[in-house]
Biopython code that builds the backbone (N, CA, C, O; Angstrom):
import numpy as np
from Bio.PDB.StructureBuilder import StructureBuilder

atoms = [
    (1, "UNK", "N", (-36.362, 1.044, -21.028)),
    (1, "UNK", "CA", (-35.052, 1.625, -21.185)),
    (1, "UNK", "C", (-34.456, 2.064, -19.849)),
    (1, "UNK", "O", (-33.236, 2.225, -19.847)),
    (2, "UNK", "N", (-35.128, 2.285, -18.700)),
    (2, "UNK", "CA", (-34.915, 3.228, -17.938)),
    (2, "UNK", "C", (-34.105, 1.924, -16.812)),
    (2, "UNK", "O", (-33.126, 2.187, -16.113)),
    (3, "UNK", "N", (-34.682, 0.747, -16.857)),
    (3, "UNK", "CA", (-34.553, -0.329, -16.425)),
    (3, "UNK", "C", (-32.719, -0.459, -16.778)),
    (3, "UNK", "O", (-31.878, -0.185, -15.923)),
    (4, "UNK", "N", (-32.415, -0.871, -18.024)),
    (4, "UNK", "CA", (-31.198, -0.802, -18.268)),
    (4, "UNK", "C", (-30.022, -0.118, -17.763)),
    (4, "UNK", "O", (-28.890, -0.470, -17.431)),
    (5, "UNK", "N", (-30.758, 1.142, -17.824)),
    (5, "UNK", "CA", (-29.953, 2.590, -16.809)),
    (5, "UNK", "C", (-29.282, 2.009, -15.775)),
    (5, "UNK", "O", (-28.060, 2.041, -15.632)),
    (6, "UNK", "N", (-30.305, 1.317, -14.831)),
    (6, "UNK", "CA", (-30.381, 1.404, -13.547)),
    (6, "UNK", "C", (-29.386, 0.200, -13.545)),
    (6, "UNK", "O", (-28.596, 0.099, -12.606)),
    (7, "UNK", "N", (-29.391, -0.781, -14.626)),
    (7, "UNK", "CA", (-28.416, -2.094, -14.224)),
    (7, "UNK", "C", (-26.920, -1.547, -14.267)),
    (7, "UNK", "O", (-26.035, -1.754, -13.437)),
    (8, "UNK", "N", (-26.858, -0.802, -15.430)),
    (8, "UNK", "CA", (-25.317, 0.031, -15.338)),
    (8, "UNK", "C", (-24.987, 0.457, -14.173)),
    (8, "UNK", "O", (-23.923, 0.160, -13.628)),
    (9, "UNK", "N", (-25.990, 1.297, -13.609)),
    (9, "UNK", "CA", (-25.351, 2.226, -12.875)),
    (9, "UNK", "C", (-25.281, 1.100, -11.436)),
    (9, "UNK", "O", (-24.384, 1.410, -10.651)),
    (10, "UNK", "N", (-25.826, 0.292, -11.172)),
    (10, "UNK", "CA", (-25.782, -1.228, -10.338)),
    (10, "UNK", "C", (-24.405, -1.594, -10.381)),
    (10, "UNK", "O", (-23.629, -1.758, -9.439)),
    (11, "UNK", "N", (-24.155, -1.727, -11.964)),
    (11, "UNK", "CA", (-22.976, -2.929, -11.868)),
    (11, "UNK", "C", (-21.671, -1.999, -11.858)),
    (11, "UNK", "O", (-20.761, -2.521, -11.214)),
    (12, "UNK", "N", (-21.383, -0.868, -12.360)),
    (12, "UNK", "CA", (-20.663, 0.294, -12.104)),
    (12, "UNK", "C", (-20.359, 0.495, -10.538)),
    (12, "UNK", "O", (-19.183, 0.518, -10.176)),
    (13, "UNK", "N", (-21.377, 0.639, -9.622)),
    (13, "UNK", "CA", (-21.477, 0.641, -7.925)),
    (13, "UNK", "C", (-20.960, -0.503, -7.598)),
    (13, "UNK", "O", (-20.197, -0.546, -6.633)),
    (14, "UNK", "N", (-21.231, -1.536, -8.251)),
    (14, "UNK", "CA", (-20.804, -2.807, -7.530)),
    (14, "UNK", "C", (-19.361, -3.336, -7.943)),
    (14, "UNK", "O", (-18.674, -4.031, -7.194)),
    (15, "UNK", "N", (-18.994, -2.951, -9.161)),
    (15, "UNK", "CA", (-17.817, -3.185, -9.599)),
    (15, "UNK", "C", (-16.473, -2.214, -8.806)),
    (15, "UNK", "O", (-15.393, -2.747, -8.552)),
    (16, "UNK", "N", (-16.756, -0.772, -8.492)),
    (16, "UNK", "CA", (-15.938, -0.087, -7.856)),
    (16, "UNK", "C", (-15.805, -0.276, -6.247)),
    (16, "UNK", "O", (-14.761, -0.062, -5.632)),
    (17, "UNK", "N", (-16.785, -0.624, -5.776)),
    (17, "UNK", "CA", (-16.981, -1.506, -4.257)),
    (17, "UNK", "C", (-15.974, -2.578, -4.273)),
    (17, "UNK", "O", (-15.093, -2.641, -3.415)),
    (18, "UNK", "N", (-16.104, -3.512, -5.335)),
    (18, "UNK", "CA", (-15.170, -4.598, -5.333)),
    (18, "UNK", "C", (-13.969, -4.278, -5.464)),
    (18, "UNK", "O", (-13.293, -4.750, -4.550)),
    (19, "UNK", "N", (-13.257, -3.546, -6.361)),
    (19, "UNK", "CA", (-11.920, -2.884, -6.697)),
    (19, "UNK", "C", (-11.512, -2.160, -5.496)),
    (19, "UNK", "O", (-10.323, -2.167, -5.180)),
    (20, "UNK", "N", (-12.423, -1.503, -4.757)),
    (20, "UNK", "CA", (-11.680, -0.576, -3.516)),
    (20, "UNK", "C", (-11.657, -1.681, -2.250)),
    (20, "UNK", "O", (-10.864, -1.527, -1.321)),
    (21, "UNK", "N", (-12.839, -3.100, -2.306)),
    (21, "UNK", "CA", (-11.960, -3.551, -0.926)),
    (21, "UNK", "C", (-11.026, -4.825, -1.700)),
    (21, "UNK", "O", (-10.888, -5.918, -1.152)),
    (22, "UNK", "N", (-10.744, -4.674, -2.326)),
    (22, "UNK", "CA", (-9.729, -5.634, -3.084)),
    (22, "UNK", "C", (-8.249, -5.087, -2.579)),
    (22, "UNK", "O", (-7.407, -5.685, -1.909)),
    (23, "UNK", "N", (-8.214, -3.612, -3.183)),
    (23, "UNK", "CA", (-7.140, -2.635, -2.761)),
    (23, "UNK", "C", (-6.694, -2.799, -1.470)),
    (23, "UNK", "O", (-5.564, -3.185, -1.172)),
    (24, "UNK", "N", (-7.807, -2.434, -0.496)),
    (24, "UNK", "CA", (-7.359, -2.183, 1.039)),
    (24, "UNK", "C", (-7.099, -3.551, 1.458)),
    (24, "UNK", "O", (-6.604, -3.674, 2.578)),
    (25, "UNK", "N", (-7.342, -4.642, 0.761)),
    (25, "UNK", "CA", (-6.780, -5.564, 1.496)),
    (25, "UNK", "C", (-5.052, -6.055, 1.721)),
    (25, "UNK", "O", (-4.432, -6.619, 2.622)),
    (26, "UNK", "N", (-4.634, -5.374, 0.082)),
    (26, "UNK", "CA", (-3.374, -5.495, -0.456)),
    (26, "UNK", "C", (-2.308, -4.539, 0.559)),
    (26, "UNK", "O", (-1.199, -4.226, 0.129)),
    (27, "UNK", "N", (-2.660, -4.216, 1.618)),
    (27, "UNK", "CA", (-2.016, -2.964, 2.743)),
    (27, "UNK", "C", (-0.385, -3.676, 3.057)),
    (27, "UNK", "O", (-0.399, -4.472, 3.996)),
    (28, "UNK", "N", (0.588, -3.532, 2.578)),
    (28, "UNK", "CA", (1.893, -3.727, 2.710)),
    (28, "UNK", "C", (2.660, -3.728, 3.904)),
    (28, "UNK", "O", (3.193, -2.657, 4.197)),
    (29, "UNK", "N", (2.791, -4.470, 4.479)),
    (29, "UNK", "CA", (3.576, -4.479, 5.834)),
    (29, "UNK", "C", (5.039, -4.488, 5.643)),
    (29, "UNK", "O", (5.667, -5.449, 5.198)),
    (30, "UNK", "N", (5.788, -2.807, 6.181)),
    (30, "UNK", "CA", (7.211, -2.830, 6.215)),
    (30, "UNK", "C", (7.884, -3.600, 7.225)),
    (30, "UNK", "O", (7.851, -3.129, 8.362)),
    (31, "UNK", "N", (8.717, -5.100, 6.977)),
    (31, "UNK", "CA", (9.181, -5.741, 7.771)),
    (31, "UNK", "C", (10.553, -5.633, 7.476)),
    (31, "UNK", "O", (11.004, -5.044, 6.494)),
    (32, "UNK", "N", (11.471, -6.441, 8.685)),
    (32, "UNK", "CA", (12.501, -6.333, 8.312)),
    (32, "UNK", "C", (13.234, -7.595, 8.119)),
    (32, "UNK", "O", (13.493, -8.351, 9.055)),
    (33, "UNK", "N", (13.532, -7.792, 7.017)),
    (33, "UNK", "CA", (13.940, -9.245, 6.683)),
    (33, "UNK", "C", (14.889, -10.336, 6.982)),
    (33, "UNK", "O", (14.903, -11.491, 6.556)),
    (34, "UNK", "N", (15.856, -9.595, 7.988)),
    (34, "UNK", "CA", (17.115, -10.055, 9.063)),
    (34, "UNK", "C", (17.443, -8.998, 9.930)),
    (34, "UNK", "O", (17.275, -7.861, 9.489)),
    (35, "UNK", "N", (17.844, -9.126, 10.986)),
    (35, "UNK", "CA", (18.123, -8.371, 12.100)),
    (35, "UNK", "C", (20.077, -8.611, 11.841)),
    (35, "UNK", "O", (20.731, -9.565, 11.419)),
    (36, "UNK", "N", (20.574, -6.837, 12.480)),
    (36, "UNK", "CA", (22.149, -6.920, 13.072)),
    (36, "UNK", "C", (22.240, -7.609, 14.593)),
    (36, "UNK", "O", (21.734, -7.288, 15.667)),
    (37, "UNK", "N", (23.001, -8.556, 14.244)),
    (37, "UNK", "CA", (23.492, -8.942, 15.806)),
    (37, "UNK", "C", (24.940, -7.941, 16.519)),
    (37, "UNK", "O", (25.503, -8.269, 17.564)),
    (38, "UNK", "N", (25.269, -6.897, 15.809)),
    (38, "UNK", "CA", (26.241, -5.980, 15.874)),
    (38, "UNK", "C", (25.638, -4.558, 16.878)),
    (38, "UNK", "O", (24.854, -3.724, 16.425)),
    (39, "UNK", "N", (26.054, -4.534, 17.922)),
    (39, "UNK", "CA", (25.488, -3.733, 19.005)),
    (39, "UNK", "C", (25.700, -2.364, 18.314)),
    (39, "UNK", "O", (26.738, -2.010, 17.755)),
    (40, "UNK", "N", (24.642, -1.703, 18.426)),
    (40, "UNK", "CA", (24.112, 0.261, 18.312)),
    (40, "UNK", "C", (24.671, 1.177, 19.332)),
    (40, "UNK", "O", (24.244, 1.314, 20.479)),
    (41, "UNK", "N", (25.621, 1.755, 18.817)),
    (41, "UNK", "CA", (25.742, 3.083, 20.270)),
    (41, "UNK", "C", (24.480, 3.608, 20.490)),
    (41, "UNK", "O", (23.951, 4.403, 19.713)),
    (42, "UNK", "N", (23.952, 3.186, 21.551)),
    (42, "UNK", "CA", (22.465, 3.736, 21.883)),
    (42, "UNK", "C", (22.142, 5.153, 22.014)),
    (42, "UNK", "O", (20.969, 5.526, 22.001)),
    (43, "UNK", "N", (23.554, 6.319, 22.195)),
    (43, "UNK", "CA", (23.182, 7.486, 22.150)),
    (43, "UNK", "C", (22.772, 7.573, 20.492)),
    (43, "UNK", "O", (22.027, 8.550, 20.437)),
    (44, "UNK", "N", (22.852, 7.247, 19.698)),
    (44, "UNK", "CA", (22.017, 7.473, 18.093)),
    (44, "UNK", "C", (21.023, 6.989, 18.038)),
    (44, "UNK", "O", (20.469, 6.840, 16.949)),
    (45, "UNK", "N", (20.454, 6.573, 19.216)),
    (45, "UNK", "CA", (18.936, 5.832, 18.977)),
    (45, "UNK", "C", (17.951, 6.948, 19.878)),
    (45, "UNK", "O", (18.277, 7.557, 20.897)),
    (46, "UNK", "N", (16.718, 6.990, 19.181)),
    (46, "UNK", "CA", (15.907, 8.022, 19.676)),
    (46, "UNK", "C", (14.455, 7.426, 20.370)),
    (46, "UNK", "O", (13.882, 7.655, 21.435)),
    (47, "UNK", "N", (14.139, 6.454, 19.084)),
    (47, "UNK", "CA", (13.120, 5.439, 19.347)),
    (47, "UNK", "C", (13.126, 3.952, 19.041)),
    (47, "UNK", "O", (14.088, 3.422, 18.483)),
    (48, "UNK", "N", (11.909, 3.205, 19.458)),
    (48, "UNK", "CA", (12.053, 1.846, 19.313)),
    (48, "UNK", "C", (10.777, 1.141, 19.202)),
    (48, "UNK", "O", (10.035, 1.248, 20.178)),
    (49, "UNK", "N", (10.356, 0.422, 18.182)),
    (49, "UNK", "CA", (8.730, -0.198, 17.958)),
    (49, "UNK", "C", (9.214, -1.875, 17.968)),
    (49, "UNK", "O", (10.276, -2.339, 17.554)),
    (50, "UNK", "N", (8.286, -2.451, 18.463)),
    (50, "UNK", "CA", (8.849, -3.885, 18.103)),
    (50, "UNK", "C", (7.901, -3.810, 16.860)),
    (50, "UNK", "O", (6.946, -3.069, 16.624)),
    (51, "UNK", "N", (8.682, -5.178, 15.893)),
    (51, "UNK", "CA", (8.509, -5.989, 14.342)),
    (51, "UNK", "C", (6.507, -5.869, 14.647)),
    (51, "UNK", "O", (6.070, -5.779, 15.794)),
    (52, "UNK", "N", (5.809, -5.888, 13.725)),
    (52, "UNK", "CA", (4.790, -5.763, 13.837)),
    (52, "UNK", "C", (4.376, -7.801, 13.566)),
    (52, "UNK", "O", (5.173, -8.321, 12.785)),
    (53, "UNK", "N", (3.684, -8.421, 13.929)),
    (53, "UNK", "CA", (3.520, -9.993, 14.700)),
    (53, "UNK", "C", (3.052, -10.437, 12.123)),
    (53, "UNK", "O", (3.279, -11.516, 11.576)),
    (54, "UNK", "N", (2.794, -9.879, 11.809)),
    (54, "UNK", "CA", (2.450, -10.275, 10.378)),
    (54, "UNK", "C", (3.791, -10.593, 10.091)),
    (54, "UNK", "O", (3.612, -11.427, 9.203)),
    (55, "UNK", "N", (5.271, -10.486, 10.257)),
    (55, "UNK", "CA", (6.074, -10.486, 9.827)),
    (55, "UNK", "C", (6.662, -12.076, 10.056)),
    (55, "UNK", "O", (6.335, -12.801, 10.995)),
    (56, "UNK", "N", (7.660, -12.451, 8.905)),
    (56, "UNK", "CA", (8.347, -13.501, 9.409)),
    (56, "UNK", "C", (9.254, -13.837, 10.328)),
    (56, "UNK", "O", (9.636, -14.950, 10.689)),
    (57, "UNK", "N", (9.618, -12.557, 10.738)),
    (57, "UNK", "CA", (11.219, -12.932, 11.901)),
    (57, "UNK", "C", (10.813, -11.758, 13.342)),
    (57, "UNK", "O", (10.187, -10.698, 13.350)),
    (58, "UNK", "N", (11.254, -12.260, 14.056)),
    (58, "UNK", "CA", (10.871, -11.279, 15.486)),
    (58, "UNK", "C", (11.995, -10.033, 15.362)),
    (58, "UNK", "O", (13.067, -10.537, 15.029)),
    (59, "UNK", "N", (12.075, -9.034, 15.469)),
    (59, "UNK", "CA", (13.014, -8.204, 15.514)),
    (59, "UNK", "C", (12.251, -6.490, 16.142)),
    (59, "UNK", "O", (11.046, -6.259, 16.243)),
    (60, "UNK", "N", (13.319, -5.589, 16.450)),
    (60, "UNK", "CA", (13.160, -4.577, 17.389)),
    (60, "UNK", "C", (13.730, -3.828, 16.557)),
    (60, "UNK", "O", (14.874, -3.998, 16.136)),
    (61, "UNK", "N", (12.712, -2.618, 16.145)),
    (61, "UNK", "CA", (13.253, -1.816, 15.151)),
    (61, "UNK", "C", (13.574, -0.466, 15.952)),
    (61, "UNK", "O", (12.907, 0.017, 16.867)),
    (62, "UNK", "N", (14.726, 0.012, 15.402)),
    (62, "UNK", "CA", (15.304, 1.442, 16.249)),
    (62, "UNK", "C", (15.655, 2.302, 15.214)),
    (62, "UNK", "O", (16.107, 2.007, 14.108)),
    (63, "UNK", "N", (15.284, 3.913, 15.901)),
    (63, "UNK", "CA", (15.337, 4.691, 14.880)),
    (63, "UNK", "C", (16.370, 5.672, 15.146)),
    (63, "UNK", "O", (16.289, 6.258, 16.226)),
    (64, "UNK", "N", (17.188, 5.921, 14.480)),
    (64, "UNK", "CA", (18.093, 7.279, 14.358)),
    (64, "UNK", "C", (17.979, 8.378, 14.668)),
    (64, "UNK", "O", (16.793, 8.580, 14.931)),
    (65, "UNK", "N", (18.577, 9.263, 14.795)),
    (65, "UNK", "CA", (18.600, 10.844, 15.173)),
    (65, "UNK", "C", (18.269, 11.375, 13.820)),
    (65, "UNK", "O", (17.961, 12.567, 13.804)),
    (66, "UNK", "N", (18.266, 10.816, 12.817)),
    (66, "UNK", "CA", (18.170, 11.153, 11.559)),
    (66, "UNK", "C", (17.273, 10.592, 11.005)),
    (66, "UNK", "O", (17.327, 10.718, 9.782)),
    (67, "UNK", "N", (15.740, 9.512, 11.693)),
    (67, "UNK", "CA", (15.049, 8.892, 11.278)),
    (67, "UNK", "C", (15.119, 7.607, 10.400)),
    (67, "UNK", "O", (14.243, 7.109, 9.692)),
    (68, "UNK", "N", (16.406, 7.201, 10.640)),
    (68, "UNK", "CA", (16.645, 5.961, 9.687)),
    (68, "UNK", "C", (16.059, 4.424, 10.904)),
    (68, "UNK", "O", (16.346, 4.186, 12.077)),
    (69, "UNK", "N", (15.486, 3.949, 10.259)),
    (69, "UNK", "CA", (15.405, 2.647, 10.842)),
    (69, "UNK", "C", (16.339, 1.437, 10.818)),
    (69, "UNK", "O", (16.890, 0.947, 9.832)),
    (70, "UNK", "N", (16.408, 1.051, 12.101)),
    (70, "UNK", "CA", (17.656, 0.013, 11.666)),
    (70, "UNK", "C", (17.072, -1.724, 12.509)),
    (70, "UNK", "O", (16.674, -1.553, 13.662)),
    (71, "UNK", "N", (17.039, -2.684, 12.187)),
    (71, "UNK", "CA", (16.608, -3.525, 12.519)),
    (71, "UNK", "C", (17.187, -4.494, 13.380)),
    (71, "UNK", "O", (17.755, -5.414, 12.792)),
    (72, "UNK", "N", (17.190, -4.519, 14.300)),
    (72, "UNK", "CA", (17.951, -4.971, 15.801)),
    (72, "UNK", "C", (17.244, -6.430, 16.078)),
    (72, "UNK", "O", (16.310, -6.710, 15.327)),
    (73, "UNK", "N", (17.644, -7.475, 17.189)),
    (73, "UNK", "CA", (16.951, -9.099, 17.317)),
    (73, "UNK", "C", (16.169, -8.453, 18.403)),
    (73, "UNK", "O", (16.338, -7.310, 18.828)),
    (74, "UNK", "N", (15.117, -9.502, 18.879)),
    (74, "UNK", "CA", (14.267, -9.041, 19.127)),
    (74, "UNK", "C", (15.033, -8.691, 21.314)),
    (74, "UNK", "O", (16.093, -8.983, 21.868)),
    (75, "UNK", "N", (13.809, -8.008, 21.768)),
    (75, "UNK", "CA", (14.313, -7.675, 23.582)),
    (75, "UNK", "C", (15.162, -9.096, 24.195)),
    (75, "UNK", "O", (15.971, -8.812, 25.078)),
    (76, "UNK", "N", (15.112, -9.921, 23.994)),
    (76, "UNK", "CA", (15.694, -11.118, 24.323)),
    (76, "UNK", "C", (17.239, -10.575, 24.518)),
    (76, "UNK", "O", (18.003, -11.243, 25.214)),
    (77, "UNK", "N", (17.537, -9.771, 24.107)),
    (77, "UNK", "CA", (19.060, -9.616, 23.823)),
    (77, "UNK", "C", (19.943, -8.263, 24.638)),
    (77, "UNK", "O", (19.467, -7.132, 24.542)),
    (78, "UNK", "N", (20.770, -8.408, 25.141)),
    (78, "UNK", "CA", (21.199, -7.557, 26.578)),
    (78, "UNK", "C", (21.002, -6.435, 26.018)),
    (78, "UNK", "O", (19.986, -5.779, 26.251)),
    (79, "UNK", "N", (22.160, -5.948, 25.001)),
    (79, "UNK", "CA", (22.250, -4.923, 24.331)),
    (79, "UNK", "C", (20.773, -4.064, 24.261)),
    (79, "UNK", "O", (20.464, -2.965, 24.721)),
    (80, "UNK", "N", (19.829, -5.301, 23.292)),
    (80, "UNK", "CA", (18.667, -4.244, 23.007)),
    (80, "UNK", "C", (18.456, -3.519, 24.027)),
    (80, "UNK", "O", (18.602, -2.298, 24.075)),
    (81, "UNK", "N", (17.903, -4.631, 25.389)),
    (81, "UNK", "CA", (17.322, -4.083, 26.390)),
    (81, "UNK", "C", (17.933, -2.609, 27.066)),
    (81, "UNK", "O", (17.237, -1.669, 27.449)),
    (82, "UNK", "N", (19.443, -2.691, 27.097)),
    (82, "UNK", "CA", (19.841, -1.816, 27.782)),
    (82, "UNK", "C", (19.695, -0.493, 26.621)),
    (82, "UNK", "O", (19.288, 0.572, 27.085)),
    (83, "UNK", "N", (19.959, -0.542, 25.416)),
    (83, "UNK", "CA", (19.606, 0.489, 24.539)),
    (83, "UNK", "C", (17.265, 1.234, 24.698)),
    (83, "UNK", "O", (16.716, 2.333, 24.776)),
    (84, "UNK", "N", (16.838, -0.101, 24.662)),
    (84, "UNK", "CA", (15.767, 0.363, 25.449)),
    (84, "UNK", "C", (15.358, 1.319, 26.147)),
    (84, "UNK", "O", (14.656, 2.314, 25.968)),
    (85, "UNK", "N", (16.066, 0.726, 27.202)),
    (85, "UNK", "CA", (16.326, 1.620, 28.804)),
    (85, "UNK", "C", (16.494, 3.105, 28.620)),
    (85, "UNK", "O", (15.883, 4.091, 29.034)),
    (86, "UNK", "N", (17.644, 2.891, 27.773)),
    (86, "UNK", "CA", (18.630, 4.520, 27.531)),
    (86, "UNK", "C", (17.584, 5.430, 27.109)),
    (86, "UNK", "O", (17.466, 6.615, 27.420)),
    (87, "UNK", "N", (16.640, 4.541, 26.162)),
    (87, "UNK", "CA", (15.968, 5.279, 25.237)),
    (87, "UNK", "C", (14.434, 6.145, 25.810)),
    (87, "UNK", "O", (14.011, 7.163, 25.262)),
    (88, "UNK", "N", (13.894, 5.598, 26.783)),
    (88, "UNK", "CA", (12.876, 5.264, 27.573)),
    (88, "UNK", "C", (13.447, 6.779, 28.471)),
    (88, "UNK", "O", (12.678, 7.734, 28.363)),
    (89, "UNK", "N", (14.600, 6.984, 29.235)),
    (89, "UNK", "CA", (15.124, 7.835, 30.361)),
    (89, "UNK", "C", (15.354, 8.889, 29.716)),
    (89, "UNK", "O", (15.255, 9.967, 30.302)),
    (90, "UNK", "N", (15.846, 8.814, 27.862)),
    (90, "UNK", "CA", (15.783, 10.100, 27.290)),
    (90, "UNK", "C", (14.567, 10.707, 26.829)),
    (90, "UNK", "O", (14.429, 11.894, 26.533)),
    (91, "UNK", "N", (13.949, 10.068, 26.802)),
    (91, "UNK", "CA", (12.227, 10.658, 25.939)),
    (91, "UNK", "C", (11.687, 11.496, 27.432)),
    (91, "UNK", "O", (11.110, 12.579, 27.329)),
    (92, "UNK", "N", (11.980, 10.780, 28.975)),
    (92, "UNK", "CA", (11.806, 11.280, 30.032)),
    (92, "UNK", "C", (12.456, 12.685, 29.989)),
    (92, "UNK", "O", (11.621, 13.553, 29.737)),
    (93, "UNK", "N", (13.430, 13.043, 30.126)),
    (93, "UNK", "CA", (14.607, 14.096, 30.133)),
    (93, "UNK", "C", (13.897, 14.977, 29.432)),
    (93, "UNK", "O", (13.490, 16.076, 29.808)),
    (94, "UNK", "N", (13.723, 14.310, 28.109)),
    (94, "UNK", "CA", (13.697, 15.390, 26.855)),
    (94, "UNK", "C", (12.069, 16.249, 27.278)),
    (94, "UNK", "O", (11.988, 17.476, 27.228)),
    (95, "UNK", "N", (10.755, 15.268, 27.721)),
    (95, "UNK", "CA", (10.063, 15.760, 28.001)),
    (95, "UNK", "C", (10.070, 16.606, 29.284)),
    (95, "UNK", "O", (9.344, 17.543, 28.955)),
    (96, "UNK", "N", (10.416, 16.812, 30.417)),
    (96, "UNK", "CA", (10.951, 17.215, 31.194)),
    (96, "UNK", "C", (11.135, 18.984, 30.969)),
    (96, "UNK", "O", (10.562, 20.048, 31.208)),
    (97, "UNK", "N", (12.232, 18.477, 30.403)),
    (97, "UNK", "CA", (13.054, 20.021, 29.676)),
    (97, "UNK", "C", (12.526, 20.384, 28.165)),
    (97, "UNK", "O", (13.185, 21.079, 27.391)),
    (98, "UNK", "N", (11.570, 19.960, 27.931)),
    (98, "UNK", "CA", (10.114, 20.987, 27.032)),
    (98, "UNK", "C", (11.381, 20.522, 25.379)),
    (98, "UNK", "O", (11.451, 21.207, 24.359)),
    (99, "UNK", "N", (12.104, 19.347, 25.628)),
    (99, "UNK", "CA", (12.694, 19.193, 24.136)),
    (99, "UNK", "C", (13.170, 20.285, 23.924)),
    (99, "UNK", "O", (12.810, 21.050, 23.030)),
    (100, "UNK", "N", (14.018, 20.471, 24.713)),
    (100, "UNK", "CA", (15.522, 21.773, 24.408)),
    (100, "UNK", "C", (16.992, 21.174, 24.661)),
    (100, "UNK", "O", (17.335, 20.670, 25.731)),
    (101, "UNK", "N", (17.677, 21.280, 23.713)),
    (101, "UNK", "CA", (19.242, 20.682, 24.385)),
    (101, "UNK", "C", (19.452, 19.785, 22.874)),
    (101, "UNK", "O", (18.512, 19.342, 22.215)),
    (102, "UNK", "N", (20.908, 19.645, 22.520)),
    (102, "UNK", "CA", (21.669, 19.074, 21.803)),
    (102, "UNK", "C", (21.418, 17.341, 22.096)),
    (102, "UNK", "O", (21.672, 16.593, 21.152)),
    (103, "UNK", "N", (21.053, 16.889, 23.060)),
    (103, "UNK", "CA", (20.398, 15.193, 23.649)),
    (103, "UNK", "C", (19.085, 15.072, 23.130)),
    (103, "UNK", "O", (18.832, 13.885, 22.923)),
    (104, "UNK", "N", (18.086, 15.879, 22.819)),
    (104, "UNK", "CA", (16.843, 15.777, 22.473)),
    (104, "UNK", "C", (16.575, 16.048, 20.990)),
    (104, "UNK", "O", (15.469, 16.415, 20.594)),
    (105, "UNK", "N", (17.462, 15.884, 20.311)),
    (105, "UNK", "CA", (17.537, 16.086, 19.197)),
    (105, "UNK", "C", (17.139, 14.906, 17.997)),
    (105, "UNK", "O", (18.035, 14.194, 17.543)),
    (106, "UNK", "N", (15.715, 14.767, 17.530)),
    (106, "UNK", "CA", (15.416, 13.657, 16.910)),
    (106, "UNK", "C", (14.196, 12.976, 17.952)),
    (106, "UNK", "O", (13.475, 12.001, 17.742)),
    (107, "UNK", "N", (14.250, 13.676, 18.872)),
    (107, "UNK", "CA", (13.271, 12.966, 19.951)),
    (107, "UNK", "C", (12.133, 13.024, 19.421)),
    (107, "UNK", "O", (12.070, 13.785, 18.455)),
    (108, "UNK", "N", (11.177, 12.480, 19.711)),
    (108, "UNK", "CA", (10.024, 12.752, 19.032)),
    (108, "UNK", "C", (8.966, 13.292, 20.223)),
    (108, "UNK", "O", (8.942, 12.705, 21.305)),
    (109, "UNK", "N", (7.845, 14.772, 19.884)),
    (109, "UNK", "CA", (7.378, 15.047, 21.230)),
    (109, "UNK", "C", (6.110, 13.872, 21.517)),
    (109, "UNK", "O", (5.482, 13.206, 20.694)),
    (110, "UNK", "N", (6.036, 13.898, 22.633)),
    (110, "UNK", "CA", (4.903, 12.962, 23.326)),
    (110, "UNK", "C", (3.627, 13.647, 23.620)),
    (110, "UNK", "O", (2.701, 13.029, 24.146)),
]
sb = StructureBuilder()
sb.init_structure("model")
sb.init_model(0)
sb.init_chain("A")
sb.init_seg("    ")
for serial, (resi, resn, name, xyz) in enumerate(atoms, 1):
    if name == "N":
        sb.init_residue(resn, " ", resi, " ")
    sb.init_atom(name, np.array(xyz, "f"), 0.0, 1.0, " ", f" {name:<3s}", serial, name[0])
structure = sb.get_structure()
């Protein structure tokens, strides 16, 4: 009897092993499914990640003062770059001046 026990409690272990890396494989990648070719006043941009490489389209994602993401073409493109730039000299500033001031607003600390 004791034998039996032990197969349950086997196939129970082995069955929830399977279900949890089944799960983690299913890990959802937020992409963005077309990019604006319509230039960003770069003072509303705070940050910038490029498209993560799992995705179908290359694109440069930028984030708001308000945390919204907005999906831009990828550095290839003047605009981005120079919004980049802007973005790069404010995170400087903001760290600088300890993230104080009406410009550092949405910054994220480093």
């Amino acid at each position: 009897m004791a034998h039996q026990g032990d197969l349950k409690l086997l196939f129970c272990i082995f069955f929830v092993i399977c279900c949890s890396t089944a799960t983690l494989s299913q890990i959802a990648i937020d992409c963005c499914l077309s990019v604006s070719n319509k230039e960003i006043d770069k003072r509303l941009i705070v940050d910038y990640s490029e498209q993560p490489r799992g995705c179908s389209i290359g694109a440069t994602i930028l984030v708001t003062r308000l945390g919204k993401q907005l999906c831009a073409p990828t550095k290839d493109e003047q605009w981005v770059q120079n919004t980049i730039k802007h973005v790069d000299h404010l995170k400087q500033k903001c760290k600088k001046g300890n993230y104080k001031g009406r410009r550092c607003f949405g910054v994220k600390h480093e």
